[in-house]
C-alpha positions as CSV (number, residue, x, y, z in Angstrom):
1,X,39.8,-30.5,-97.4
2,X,41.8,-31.5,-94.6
3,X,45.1,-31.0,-96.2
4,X,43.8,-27.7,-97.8
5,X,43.3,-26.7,-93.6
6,X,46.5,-27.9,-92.9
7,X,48.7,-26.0,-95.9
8,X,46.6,-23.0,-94.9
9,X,47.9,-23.1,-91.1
10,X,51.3,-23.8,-92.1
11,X,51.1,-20.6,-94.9
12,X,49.9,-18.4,-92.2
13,X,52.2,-19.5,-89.1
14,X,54.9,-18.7,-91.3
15,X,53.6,-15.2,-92.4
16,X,53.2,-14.6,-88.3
17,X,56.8,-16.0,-87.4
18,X,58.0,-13.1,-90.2
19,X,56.0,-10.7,-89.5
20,X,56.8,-10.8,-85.4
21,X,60.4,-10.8,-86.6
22,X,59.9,-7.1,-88.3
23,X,58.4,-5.9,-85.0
24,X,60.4,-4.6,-82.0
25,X,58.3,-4.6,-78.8
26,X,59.4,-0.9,-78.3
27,X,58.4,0.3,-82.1
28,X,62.0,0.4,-83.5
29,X,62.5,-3.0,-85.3
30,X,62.6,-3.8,-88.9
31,X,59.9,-1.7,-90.2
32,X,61.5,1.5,-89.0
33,X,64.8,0.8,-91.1
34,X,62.4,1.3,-94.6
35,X,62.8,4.9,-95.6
36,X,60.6,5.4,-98.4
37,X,57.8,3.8,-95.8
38,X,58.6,6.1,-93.5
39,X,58.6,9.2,-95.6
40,X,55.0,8.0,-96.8
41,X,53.2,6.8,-93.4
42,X,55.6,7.7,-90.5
43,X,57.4,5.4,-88.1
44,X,53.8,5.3,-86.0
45,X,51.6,4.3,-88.9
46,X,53.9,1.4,-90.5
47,X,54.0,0.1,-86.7
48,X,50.4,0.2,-86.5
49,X,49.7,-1.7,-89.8
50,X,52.4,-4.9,-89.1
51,X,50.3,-5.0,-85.6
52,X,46.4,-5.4,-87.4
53,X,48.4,-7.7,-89.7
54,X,49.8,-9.6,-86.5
55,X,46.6,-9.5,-85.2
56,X,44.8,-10.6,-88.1
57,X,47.2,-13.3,-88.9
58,X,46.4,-14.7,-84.9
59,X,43.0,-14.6,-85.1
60,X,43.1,-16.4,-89.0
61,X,45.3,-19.3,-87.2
62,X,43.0,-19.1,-84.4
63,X,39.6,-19.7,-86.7
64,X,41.3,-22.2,-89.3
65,X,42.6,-24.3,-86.3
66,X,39.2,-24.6,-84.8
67,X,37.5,-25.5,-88.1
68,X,40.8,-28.3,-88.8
69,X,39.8,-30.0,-85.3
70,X,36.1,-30.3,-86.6
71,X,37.3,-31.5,-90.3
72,X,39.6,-34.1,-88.8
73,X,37.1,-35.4,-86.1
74,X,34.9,-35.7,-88.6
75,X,37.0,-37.9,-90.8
76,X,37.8,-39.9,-87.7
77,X,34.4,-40.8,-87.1
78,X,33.9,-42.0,-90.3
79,X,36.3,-43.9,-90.6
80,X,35.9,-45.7,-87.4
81,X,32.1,-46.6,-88.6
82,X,33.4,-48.8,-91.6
83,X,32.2,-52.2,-90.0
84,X,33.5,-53.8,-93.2
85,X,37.0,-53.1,-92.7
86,X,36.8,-54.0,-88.5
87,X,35.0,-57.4,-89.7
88,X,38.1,-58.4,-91.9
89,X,40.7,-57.7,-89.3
90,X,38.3,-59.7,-86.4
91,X,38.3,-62.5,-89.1
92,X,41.8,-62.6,-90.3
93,X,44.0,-65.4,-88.8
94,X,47.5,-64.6,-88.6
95,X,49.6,-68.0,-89.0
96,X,52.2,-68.7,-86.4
97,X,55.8,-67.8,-86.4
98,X,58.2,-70.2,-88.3
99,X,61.7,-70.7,-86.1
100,X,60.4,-68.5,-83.8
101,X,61.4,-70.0,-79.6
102,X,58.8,-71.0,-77.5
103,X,58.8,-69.8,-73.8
104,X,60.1,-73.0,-72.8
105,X,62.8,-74.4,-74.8
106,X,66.4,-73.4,-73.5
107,X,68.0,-70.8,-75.4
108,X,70.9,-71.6,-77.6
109,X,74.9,-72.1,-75.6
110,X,77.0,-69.1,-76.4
111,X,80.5,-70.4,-78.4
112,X,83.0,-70.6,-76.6
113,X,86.3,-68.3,-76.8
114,X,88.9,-69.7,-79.8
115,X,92.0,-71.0,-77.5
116,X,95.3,-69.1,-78.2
């Protein structure tokens, strides 16, 4: 479900980055450069459709964003609860590093340079 959220966000950011991309903030842009568009609805009416898409778009990210914070803290919370899995890393014992320094031994001379 989570991942189904998360494709769905993706999906739709793209759609907005391409469909701000057709607008110009002063109504020219992209979507006044189709002529047969134009001929049907008008420059006005093609500008006023990519903005309810733009709109829509926003308010779709806005919604499936909300719901992906509840999905995801829900997961979280269940997966914290599994005392099974926190009892098996409390009683694991990790066994001590081989050839690994202590704190106090002296580290190791550094060679010497080769005489010429």
């Amino acid at each position: 479900m989570a991942s189904f959220i998360t494709i769905l966000i993706i999906l739709i950011s793209i759609l907005l980055i391409l469909v701000v991309l057709v607008q110009n903030s002063k109504g020219g842009g992209i979507a006044s450069n189709f002529s047969a568009s134009n001929q049907v609805m008008g420059v006005q009416k093609t500008t006023e459709v990519i903005e309810k898409i733009t709109w829509g778009l926003i308010i779709a990210l806005v919604i499936l964003s909300v719901v992906a914070s509840f999905v995801y803290k829900s997961s979280t919370i269940s997966i914290s609860k599994d005392t099974e899995l926190r009892e098996k890393i409390e009683n694991t014992k990790s066994a001590p590093i081989k050839n690994f320094p202590a704190g106090s031994e002296k580290p190791a001379p550094a060679p010497e340079p080769a005489a010429k």
